[in-house]
C-alpha positions as CSV (number, residue, x, y, z in Angstrom):
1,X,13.8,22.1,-38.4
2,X,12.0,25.5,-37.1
3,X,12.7,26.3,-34.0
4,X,9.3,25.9,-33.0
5,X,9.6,22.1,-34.2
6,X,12.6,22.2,-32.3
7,X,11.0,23.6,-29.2
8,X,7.8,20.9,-29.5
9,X,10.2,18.3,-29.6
10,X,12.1,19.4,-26.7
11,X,9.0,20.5,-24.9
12,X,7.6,16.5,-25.8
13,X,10.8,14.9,-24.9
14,X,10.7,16.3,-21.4
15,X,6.9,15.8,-20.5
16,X,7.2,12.2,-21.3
17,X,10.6,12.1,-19.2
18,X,8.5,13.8,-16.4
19,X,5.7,12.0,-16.8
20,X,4.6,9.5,-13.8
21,X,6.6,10.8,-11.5
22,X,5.8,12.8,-8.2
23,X,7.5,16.3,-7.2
24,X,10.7,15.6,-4.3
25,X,9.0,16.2,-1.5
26,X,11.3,18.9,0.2
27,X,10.1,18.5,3.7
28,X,8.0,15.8,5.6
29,X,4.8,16.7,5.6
30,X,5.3,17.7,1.9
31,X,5.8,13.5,1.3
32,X,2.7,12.9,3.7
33,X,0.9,15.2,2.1
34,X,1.7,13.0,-1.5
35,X,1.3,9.8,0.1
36,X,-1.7,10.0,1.9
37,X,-4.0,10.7,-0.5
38,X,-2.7,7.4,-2.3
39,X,-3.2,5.4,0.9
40,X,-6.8,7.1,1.4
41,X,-7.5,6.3,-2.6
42,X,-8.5,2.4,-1.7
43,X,-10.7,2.7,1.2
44,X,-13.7,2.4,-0.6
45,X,-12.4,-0.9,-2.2
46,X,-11.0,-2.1,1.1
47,X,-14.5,-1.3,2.9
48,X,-16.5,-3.2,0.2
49,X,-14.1,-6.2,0.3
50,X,-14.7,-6.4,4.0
51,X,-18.3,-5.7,3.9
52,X,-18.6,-9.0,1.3
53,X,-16.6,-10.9,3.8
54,X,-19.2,-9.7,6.9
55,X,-21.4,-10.6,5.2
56,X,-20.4,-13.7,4.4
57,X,-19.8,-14.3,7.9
58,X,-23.1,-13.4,8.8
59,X,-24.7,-16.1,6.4
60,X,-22.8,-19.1,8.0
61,X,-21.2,-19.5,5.3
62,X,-17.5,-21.1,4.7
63,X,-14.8,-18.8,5.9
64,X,-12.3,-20.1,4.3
65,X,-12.9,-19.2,0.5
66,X,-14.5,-15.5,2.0
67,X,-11.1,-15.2,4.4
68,X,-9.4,-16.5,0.6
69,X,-10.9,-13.4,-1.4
70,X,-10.9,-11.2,1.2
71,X,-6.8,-11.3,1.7
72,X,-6.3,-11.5,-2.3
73,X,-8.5,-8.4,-2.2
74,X,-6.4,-6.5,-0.1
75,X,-3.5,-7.8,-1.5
76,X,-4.2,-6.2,-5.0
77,X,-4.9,-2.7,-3.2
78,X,-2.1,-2.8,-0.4
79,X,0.4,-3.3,-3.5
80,X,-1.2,-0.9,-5.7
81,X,-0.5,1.6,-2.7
82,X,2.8,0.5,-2.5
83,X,3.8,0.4,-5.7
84,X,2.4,4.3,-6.1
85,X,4.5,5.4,-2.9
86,X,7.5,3.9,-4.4
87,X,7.4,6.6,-6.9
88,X,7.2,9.3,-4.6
89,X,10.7,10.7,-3.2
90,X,10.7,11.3,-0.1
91,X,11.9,14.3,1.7
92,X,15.8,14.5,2.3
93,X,16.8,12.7,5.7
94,X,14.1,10.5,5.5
95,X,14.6,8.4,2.6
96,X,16.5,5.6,4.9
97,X,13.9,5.5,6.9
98,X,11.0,5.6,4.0
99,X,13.2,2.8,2.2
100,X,12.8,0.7,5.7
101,X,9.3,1.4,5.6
102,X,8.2,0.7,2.1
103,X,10.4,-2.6,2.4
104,X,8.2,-3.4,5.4
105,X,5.1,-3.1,3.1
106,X,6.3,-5.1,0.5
107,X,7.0,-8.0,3.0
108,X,3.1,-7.6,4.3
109,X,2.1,-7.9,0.4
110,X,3.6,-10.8,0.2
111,X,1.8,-11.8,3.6
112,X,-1.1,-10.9,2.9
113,X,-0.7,-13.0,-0.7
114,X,0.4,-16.3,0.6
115,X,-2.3,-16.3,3.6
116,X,-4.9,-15.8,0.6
117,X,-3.5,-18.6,-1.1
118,X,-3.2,-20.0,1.8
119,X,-7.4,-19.9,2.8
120,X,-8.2,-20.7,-0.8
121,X,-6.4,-24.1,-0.7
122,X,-8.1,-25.0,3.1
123,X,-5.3,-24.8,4.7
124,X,-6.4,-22.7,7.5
125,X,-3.8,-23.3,9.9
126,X,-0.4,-22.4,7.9
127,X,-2.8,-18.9,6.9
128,X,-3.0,-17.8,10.5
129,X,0.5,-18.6,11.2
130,X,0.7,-16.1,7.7
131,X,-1.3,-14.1,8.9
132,X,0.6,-13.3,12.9
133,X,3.5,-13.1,11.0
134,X,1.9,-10.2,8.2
135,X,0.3,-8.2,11.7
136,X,4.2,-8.5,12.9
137,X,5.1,-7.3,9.8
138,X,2.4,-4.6,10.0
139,X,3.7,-3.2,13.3
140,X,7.2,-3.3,11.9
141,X,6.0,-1.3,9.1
142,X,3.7,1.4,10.9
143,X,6.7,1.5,13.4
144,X,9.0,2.5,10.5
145,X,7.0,6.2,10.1
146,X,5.9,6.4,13.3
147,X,5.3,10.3,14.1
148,X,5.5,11.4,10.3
149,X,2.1,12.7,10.8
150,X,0.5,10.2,8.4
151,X,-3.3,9.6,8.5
152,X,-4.2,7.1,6.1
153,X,-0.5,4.8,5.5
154,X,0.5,4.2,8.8
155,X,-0.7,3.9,12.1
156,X,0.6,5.3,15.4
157,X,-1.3,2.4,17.4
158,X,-4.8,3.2,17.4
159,X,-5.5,0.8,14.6
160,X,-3.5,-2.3,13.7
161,X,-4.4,-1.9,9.7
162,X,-3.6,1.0,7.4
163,X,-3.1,1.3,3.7
């Protein structure tokens, strides 16, 4: 082997190590500065899922099976964020509190999941006790980071949701 195969195959070997994962954030706002974006990345998604839901709203129509798509919606886009910010490390000192926080999320997921299922199978009662427990869990969650500076994953209690 030439050492110019040799250095291609070293070269190869440690993009695809590399690849997928995010830069150690060194300081703070360095991590909200990498997270953000992600969080800000499904507003479009998470507007037009609400709009469909106004608007079925608006029409009279049955709540449940709009309230059903709506949550299974976000659900797919509040784990797709999640998922992402797991692969982002955060800055040193904060990674207890960043595990707390991410572990917050996923139990809002799985919230927002089972009050989906919950609406798509009429039972409307057992998806609003879902659903005060996944705004509890929300709170929990945005209470996690609060004062990291985030603008798009977390709130600091202006707004209840945030992805």
């Amino acid at each position: 082997m030439t050492s110019r195969t040799t250095f291609a195959a070293v070269a190869l070997v440690a993009i695809a190590l590399t690849a997928g994962t995010a830069q150690a954030a060194s300081t703070r706002a360095e991590y909200v500065a990498q997270a953000d974006p992600i969080c800000l990345s499904v507003q479009g998604p998470v507007d037009a899922s609400l709009g469909r839901y106004i608007k079925a709203k608006r029409k009279h129509a049955p709540l449940g099976p709009a309230k059903a798509r709506l949550l299974r919606s976000w659900s797919k886009l509040y784990g797709r964020v999640t998922t992402s910010l797991r692969k982002l490390t955060p800055a040193p000192g904060d990674e207890a509190t960043i595990a707390s926080w991410l572990k917050a999320r996923g139990v809002v997921l799985k919230d927002l999941a089972a009050a989906g299922k919950a609406y798509a199978e009429s039972e409307a009662k057992l998806a609003k006790r879902i659903t005060l427990r996944g705004d509890a869990a929300i709170i929990r969650s945005n209470a996690a980071v609060s004062g990291f500076g985030f603008q798009n994953c977390a709130s600091d209690g202006d707004t209840l949701w945030s992805f």
